[in-house]
C-alpha positions as CSV (number, residue, x, y, z in Angstrom):
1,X,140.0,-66.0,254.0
2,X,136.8,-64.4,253.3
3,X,135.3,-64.8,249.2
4,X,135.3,-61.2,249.7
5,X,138.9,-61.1,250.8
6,X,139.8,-63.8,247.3
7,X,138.2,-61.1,245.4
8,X,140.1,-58.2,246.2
9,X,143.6,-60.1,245.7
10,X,144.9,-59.8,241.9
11,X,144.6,-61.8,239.4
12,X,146.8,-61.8,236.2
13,X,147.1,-60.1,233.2
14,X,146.0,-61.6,230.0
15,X,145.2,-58.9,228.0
16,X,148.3,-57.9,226.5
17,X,148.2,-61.3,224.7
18,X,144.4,-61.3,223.6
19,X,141.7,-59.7,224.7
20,X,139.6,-62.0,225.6
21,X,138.9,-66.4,224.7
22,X,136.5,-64.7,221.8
23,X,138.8,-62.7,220.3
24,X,139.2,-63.1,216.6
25,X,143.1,-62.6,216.8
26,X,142.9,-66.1,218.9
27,X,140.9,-67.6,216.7
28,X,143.4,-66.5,214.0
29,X,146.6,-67.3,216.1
30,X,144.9,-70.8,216.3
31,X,144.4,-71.4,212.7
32,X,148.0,-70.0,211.5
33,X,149.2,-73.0,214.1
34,X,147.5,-75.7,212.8
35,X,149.2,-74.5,209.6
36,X,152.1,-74.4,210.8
37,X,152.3,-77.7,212.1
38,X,151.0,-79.1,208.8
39,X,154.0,-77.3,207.4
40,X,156.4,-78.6,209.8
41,X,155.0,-82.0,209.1
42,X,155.8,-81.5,205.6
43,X,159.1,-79.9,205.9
44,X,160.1,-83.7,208.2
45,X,158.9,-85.7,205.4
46,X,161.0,-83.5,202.2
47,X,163.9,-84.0,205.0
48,X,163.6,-87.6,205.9
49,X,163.6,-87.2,209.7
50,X,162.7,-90.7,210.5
51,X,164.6,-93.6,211.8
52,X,166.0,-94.4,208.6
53,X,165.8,-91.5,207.3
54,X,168.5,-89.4,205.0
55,X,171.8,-88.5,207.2
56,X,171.1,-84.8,208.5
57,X,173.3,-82.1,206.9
58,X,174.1,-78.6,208.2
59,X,171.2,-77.4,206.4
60,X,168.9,-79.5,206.7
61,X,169.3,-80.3,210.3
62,X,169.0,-75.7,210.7
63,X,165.7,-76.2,208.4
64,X,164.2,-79.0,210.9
65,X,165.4,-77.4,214.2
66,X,164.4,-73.5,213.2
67,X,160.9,-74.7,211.9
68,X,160.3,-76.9,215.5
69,X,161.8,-73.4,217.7
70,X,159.5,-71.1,216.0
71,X,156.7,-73.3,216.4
72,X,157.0,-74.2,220.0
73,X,157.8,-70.3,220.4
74,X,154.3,-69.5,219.7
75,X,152.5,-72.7,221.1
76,X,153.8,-71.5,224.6
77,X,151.9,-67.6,224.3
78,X,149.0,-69.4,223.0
79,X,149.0,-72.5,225.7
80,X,149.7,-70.5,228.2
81,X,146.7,-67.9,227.6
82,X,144.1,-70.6,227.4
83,X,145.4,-72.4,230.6
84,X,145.1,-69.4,232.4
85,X,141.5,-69.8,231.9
86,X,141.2,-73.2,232.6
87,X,143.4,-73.1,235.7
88,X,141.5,-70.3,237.1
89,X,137.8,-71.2,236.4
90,X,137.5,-75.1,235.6
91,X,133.9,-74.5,234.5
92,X,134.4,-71.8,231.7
93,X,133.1,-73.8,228.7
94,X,135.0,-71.6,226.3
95,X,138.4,-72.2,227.3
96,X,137.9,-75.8,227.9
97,X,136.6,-75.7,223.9
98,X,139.9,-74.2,223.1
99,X,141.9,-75.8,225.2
100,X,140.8,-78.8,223.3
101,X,141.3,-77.5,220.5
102,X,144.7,-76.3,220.8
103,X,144.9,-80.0,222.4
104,X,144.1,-81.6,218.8
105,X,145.7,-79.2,216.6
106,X,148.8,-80.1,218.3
107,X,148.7,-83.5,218.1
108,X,151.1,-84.3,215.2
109,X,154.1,-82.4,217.6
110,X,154.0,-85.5,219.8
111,X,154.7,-88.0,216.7
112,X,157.0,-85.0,215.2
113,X,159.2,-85.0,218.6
114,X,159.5,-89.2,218.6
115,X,160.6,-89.0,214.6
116,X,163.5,-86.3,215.3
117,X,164.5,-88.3,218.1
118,X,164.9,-91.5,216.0
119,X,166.3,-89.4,213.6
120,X,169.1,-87.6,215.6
121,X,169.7,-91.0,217.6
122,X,171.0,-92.5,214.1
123,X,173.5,-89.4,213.2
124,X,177.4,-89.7,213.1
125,X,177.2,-87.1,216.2
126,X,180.7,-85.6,216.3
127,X,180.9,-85.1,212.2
128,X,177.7,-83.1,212.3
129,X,179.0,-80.9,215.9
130,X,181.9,-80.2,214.0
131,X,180.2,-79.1,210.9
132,X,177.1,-77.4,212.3
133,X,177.0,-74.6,214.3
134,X,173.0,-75.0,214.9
135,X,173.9,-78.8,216.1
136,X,176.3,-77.6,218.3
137,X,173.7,-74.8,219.6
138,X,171.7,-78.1,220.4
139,X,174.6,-80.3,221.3
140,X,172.4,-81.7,224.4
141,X,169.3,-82.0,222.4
142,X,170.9,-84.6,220.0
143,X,173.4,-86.4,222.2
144,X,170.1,-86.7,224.8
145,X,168.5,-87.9,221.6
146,X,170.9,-90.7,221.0
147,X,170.1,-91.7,224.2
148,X,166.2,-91.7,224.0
149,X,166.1,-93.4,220.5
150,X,167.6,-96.3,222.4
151,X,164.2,-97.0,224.2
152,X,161.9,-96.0,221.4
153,X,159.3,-98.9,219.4
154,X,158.6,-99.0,215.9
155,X,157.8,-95.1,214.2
156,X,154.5,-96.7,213.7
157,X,154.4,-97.6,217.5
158,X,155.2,-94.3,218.2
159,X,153.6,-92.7,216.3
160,X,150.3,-93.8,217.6
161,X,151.2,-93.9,221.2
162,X,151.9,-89.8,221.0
163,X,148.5,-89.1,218.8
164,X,146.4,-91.5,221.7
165,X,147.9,-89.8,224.4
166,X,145.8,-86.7,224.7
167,X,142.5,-89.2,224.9
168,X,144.6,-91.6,227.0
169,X,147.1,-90.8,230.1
170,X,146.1,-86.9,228.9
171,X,142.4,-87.6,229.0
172,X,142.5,-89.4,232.6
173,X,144.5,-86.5,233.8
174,X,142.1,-83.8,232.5
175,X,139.1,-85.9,234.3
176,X,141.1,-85.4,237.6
177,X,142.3,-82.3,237.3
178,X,137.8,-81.0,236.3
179,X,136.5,-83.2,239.1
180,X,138.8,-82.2,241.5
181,X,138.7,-78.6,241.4
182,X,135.0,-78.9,241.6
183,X,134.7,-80.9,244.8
184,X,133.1,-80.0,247.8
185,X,132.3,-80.6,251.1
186,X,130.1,-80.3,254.1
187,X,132.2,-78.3,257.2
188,X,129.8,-76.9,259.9
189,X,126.5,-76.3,257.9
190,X,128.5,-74.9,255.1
191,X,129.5,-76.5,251.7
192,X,133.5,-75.4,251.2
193,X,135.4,-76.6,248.0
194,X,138.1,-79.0,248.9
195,X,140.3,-76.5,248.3
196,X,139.2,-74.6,251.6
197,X,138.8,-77.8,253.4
198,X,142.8,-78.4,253.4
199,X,143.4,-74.9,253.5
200,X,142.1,-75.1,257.0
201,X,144.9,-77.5,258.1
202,X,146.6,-74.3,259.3
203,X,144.1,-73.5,261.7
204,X,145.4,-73.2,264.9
205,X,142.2,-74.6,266.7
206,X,143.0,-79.0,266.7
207,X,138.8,-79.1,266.2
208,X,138.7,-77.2,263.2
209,X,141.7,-78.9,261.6
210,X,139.8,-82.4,262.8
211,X,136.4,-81.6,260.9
212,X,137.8,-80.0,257.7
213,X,140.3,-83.4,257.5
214,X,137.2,-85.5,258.3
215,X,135.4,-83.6,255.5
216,X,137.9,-83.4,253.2
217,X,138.2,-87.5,253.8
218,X,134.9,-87.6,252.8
219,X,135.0,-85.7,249.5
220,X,137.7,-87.7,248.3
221,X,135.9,-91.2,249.2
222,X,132.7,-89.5,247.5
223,X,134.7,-89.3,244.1
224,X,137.0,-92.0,244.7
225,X,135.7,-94.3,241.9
226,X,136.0,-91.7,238.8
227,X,139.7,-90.7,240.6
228,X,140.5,-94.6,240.8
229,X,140.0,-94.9,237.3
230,X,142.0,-92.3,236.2
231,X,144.7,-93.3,238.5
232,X,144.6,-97.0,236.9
233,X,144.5,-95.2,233.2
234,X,147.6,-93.3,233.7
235,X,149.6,-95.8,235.1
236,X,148.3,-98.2,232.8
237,X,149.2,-96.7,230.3
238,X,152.9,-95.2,231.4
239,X,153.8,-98.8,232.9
240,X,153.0,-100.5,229.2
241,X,154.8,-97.9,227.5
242,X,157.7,-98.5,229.8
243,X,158.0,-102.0,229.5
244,X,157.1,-102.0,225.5
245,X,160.3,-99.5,225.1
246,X,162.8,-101.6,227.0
247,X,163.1,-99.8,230.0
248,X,163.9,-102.1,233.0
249,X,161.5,-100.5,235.3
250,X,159.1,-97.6,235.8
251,X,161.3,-95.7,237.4
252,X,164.1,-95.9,234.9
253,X,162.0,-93.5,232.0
254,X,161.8,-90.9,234.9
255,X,164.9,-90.7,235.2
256,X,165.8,-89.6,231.7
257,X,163.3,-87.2,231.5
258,X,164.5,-85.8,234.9
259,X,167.7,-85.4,233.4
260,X,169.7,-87.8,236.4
261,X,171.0,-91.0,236.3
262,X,170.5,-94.0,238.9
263,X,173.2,-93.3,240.9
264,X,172.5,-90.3,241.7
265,X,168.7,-91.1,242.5
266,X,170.3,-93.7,245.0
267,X,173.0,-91.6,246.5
268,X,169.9,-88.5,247.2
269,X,167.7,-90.9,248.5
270,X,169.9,-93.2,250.6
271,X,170.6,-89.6,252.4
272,X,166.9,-89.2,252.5
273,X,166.6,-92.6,254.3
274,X,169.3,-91.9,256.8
275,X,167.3,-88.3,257.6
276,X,164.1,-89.7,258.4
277,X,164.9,-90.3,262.3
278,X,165.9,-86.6,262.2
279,X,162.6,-85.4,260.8
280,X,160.6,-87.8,263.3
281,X,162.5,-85.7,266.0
282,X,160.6,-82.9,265.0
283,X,157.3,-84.3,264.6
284,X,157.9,-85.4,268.5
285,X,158.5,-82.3,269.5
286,X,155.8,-80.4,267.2
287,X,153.6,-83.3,268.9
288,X,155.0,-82.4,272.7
289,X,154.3,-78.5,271.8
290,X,150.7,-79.4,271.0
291,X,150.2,-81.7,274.2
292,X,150.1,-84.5,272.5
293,X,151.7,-87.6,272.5
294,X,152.0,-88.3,268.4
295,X,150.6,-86.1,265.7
296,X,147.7,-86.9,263.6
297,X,147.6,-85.8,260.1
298,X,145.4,-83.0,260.5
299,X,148.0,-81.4,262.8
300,X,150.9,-81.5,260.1
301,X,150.4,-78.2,259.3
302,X,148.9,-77.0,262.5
303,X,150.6,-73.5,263.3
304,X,153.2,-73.0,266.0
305,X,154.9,-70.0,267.7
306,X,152.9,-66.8,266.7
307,X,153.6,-63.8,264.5
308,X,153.9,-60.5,264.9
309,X,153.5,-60.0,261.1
310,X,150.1,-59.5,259.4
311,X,151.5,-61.8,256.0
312,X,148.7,-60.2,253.7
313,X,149.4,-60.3,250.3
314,X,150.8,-56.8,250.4
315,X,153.0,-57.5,253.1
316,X,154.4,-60.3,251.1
317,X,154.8,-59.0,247.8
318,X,156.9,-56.0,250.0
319,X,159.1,-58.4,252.0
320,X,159.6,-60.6,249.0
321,X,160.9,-57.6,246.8
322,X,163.2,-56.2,250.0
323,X,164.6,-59.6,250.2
324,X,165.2,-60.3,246.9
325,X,166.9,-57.1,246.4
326,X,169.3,-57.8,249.3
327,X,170.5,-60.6,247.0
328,X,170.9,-58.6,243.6
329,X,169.0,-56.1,242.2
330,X,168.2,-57.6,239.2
331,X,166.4,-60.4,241.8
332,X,164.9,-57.4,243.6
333,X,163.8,-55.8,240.0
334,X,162.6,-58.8,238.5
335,X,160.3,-59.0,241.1
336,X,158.9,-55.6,241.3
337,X,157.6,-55.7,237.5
338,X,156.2,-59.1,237.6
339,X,154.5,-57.4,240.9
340,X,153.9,-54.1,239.0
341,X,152.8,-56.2,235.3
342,X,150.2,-57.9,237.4
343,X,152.1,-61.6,236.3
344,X,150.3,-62.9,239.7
345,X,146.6,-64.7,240.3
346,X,146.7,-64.9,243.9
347,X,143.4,-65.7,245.3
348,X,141.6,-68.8,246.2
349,X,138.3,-69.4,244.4
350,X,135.9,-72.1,243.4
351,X,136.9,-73.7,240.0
352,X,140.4,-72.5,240.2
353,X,142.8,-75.4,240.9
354,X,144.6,-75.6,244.0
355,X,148.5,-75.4,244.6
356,X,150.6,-73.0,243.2
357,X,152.3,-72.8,239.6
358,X,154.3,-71.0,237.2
359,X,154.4,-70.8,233.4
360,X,155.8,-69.3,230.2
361,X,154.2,-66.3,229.1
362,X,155.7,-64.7,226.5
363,X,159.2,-63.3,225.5
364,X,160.9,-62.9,229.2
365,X,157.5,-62.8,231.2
366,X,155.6,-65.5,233.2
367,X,152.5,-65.9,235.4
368,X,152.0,-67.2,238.6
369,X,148.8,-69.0,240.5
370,X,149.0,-69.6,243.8
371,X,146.3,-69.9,246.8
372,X,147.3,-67.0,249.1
373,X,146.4,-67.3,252.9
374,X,148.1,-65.2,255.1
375,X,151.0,-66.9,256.4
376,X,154.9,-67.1,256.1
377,X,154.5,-70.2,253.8
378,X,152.7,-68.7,251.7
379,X,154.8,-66.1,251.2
380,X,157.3,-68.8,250.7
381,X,155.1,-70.1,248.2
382,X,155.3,-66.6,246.4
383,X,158.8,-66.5,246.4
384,X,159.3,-70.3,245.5
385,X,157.1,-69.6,242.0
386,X,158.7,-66.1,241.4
387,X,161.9,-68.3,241.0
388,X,160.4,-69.8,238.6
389,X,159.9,-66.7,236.5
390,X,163.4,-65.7,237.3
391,X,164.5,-68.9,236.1
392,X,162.4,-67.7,232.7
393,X,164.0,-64.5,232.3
394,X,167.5,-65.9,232.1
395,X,166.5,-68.5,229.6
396,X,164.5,-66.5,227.4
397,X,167.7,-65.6,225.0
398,X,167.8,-69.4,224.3
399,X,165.9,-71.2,221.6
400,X,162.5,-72.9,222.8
401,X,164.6,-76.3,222.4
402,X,167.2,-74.9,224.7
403,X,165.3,-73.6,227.6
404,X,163.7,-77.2,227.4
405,X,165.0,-78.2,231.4
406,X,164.2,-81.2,233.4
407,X,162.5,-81.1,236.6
408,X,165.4,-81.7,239.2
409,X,167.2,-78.5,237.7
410,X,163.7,-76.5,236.9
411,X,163.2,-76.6,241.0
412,X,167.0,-75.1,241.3
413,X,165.7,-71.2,241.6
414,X,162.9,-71.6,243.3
415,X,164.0,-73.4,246.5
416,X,166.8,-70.8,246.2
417,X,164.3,-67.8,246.3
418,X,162.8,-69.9,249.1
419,X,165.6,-69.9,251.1
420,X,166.6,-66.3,250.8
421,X,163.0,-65.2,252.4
422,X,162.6,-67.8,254.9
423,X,165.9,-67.5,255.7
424,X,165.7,-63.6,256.1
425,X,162.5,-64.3,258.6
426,X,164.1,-66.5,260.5
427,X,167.5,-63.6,261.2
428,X,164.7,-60.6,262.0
429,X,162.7,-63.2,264.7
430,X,163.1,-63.8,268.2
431,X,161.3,-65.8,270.6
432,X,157.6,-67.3,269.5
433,X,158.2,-65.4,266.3
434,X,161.8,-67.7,265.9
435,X,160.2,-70.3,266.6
436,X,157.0,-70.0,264.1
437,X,159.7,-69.1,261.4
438,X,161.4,-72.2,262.1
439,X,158.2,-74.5,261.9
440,X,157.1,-72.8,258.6
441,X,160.8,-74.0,257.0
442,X,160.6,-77.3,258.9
443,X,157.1,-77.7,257.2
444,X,158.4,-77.3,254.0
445,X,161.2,-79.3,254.2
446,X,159.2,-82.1,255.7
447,X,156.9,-82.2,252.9
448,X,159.7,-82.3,250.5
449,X,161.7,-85.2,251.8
450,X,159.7,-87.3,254.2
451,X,156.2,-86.8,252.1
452,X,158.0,-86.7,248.9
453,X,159.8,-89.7,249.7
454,X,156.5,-91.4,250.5
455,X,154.7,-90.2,247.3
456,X,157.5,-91.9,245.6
457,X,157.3,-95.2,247.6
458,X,153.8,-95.3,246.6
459,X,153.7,-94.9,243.0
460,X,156.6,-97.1,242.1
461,X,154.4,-99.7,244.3
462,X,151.4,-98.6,242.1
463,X,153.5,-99.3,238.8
464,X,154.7,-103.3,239.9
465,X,151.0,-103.9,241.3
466,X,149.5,-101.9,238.3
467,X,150.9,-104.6,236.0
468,X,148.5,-107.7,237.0
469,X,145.4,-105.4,237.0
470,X,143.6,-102.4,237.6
471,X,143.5,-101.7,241.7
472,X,140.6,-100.3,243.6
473,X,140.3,-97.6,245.1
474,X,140.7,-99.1,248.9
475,X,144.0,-101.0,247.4
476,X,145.1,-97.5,246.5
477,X,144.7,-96.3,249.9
478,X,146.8,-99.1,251.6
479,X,149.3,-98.5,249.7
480,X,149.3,-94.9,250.5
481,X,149.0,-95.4,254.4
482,X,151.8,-98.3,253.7
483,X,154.1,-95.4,252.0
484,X,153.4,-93.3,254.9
485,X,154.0,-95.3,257.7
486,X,157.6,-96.1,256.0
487,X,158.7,-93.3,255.9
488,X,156.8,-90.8,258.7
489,X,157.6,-94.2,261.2
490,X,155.7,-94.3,264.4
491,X,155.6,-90.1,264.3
492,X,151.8,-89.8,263.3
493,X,148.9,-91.3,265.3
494,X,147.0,-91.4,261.7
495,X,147.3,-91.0,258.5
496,X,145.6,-89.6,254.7
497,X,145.0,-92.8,252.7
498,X,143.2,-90.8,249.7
499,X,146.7,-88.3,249.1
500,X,146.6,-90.2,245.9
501,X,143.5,-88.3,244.8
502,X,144.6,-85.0,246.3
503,X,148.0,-85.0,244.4
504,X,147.7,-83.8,240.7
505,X,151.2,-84.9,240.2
506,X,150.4,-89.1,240.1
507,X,148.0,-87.9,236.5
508,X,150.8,-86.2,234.7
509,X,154.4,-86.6,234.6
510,X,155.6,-90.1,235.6
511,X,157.9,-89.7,239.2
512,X,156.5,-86.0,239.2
513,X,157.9,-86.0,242.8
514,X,161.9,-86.7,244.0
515,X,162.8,-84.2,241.3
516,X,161.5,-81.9,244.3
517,X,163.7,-83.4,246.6
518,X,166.8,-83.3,244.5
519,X,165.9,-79.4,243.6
520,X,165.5,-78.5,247.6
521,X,168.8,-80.4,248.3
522,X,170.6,-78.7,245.9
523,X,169.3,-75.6,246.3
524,X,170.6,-75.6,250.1
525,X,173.5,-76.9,249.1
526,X,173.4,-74.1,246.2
527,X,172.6,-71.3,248.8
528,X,175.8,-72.6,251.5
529,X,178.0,-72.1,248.4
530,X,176.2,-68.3,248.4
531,X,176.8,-67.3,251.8
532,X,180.0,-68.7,252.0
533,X,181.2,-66.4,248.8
534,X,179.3,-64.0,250.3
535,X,181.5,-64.1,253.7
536,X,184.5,-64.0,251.4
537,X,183.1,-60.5,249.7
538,X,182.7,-62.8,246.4
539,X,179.4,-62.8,246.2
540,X,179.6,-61.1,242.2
541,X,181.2,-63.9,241.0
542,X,178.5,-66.4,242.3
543,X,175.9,-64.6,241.1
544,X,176.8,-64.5,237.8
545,X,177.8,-67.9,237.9
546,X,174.5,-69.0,239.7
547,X,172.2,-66.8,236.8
548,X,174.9,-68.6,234.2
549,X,173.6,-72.2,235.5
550,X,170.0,-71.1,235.5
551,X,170.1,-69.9,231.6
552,X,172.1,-73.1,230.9
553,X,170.0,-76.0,232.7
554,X,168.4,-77.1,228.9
555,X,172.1,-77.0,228.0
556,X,173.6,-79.9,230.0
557,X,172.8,-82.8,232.2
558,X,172.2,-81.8,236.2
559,X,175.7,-83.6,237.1
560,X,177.6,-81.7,234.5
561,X,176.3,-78.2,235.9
562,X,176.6,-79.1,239.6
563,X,180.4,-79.8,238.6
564,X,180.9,-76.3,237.7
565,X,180.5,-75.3,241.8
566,X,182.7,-78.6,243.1
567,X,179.2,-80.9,243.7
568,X,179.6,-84.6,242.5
569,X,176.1,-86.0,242.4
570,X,177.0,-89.3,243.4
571,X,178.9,-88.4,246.5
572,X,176.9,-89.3,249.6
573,X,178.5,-86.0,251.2
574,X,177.0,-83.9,249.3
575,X,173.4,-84.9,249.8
576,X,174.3,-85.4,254.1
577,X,175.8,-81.3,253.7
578,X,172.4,-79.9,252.5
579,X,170.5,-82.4,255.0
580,X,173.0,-81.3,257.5
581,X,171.4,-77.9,257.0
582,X,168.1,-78.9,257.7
583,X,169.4,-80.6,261.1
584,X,170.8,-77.7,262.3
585,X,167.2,-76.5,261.7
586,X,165.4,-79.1,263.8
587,X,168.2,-78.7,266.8
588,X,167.0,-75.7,267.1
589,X,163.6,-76.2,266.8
590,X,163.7,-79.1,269.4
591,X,165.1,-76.1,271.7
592,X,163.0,-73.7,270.6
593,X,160.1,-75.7,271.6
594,X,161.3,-77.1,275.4
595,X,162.3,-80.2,274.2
């Protein structure tokens, strides 16, 4: 794609929040927070929400939980008009000034969120859900509370841990996030930012794919040192937080935040294990399609089959509404006004971050950035993140601390909006089209659960090395190939040591990577459920008890929700069904390509 092509795709809407990162009305908005959360600061100390603190009443407990709601309320408009600056133009000096601004003025939430927890952890639970009707409005917040403030330090421990974040963990991940989106490289004469470098891994021509990995490999071993360190400071910091708060491992924080328990981490991932020989099937044949004997890593994403479709951006936006509409049309709506709103920023760029994301907006909107190239995935892509949104529009009636939803359930709509277009493609497409609609889903779902399963590999490896000493960048990379060649096997003839710089995910959230699994296998196994009901002519009464999950996933735990459509977590079968789906998937693909 042409910098004249970027250009002409939209970009998003900001203006009906602010006019600009100079307006006074920001400047004002910012002010009124900062007094806000002095207030709110003030209202926890006349309440005594502290460990030790006074026993929480009816009305005190509506005081404290109204005050944090109508804060976080308007910290999500305001954060999420800044970071649309910052996502989309990493060198804009402004919005990084008030991004950091916003950053500090915020600080005391992180403190505030650690004293209600130790606060709510100490209540007599069941007198104050039967007396409350607020508590009982936010009966998972507390009883998820009881079971935080069992792994929390001191207040004073806490305390400082949240207000040295933002210049810790948070400052390391800011550092990647800057330097990454402002790499580039030399490809054929020409200096491309990384961004466009791995963009090129489509390319259907083996040579181009070669020389933009090659260059790409370079860029990343060019800023390896400042990424190494950043690497080391997150982890650092997450592994002695871990350990100081009783946890038993690195993993075992992630998985309250992810809103799962252990077993069914090992139930998912033992079906993961038992898939990988299925997924190396397909490699083999992808690699017998290409004449070649294994794949490399720059032929991952190399494109197979051909279509007939021109996927523009117009095209996709058009096939993603049709198909969404053939589910519901409040599906097919939802996406024609985030469409018609301009919700989208869809073009590639230098200074605007890679990937593809969605956030809160305000009320019942959201905005989306992705990286458009014209393809089938990344159409997928579109529909993937307008899930998301979808996923925002049925929580917005909830409070801020209800639509609060862990990762594993947060991916539910998306892979669901996923499936209904790639699964649309794949019923309209015969012959090389078929088969190029079944690489794109195989694609996907590779990355998902074979690279997904090696990111995780890797940074629980990261955290036990991590606790002896900082690692260098070349220890980093071993461990990546090591993660890769466990779980891609003999497939690939080489692999990407430096994914660990690529990934944005290692900087931020701890385990920021099986939730994705879970969310894809659930999703299919979500979607069976759909077309099954669907077969049956009851497809009403799944959708409104599919939308009644979505607005309910800050409500309730991920094996409490999945019980209300028959799905035990911890049953191998049900993690093999949705697997079972994608082996259908690489059966035919194997045919479709000869082998």
């Amino acid at each position: 794609m042409t910098t004249t092509q970027a250009r002409e795709l939209p970009r998003w809407r900001t203006d009906d929040l602010y006019a600009g990162l100079d307006d006074p009305r920001l400047t004002a908005d910012l002010a009124a927070l900062r007094e806000e959360v002095a207030a709110l600061e003030a209202s926890f100390d006349e309440v005594g929400v502290r460990k030790g603190g006074s026993a929480a009443t009816p009305a005190t407990l509506a005081r404290v939980l109204d005050g944090l709601n109508g804060l976080l309320g308007r910290l999500t408009s305001l954060r999420g008009f800044i970071s649309s600056f910052v996502s989309t133009d990493s060198r804009n000096a402004l919005a990084q000034q008030k991004m950091g601004e916003l950053t500090t003025l915020t600080l005391p939430l992180g403190p505030l969120r650690s004293r209600l927890t130790a606060w709510l952890g100490e209540q007599d639970v069941e007198a104050l859900l039967a007396a409350s009707g607020v508590a009982r409005d936010h009966e998972h917040l507390i009883r998820r509370s009881v079971q935080r403030a069992k792994h929390q330090m001191t207040p004073e421990e806490e305390d400082l841990a949240a207000r040295l974040r933002p210049s810790g963990a948070g400052g390391w991940a800011k550092l990647h996030g800057n330097v990454s989106s402002q790499l580039t490289g030399e490809y054929r004469g020409q200096k491309l930012p990384v961004t466009a470098l791995r963009a090129l891994a489509t390319d259907p021509d083996e040579s181009v794919r070669r020389e933009a990995f090659e260059a790409e490999l370079k860029v990343w071993q060019d800023a390896e040192v400042a990424l190494a360190a950043a690497l080391n400071g997150v982890k650092g910091e997450e592994g002695t937080l871990a350990a100081r708060r009783g946890f038993p491992d690195a993993v075992a924080p992630s998985l309250l935040t992810h809103g799962i328990d252990r077993e069914t981490l090992e139930a998912m991932q033992g079906a993961v294990e038992r898939s990988l020989p299925d997924f190396r099937r397909y490699f083999a044949a992808k690699a017998r399609a290409l004449g070649k004997e294994k794949l490399d890593w720059w032929d991952l994403f190399a494109p197979l089959g051909r279509s007939e479709t021109e996927w523009t951006y117009e095209a996709g936006t058009r096939f993603v509404e049709e198909q969404f509409r053939s589910y519901s049309d409040k599906l097919g709506d939802f996406a024609a006004r985030a469409f018609r709103e301009s919700w989208i920023d869809a073009g590639p760029r230098n200074g605007k971050r890679g990937g593809a994301f969605c956030m809160g907006w305000k009320g019942d909107q959201s905005r989306v950035l992705m990286n458009h190239n014209p393809s089938l995935d990344s159409v997928s892509t579109l529909a993937h993140e307008l899930g998301h949104g979808y996923h925002n529009l049925l929580k917005a009636p909830r409070t801020p601390l209800q639509r609060e939803t862990p990762m594993t359930l947060a991916e539910t709509a998306s892979i669901f909006c996923e499936t209904i277009i790639q699964n649309a493609a794949l019923e309209q497409a015969t012959g090389e089209e078929r088969l190029y609609v079944l690489e794109t889903q195989l694609l996907g779902h590779a990355q998902v659960v074979v690279d997904i399963h090696s990111r995780f590999l890797f940074e629980r490896a990261v955290f036990e090395k991590r606790e002896g000493r900082d690692l260098t960048p070349q220890e980093f990379c071993d461990l990546m190939t090591w993660a890769q060649r466990e779980t891609y096997g003999d497939a690939l003839a080489t692999t990407h040591p430096y994914m660990w710089a690529v990934k944005p995910h290692y900087y931020s959230l701890s385990f920021y990577n099986y939730p994705y699994t879970f969310g894809l296998l659930f999703g299919l196994g979500l979607y069976a459920q759909y077309q099954q009901a669907k077969a049956e002519g009851r497809e009403a009464d799944f959708q409104a008890r599919y939308d009644d999950l979505l607005s309910a996933t800050g409500l309730a735990d991920a094996r409490t929700l999945a019980a209300r459509f028959g799905i035990d977590l911890h049953a191998p079968d049900f993690w093999e069904g949705s697997l079972d789906v994608i082996r259908g998937q690489i059966a035919a693909y194997v045919e479709a390509t000869g082998g």
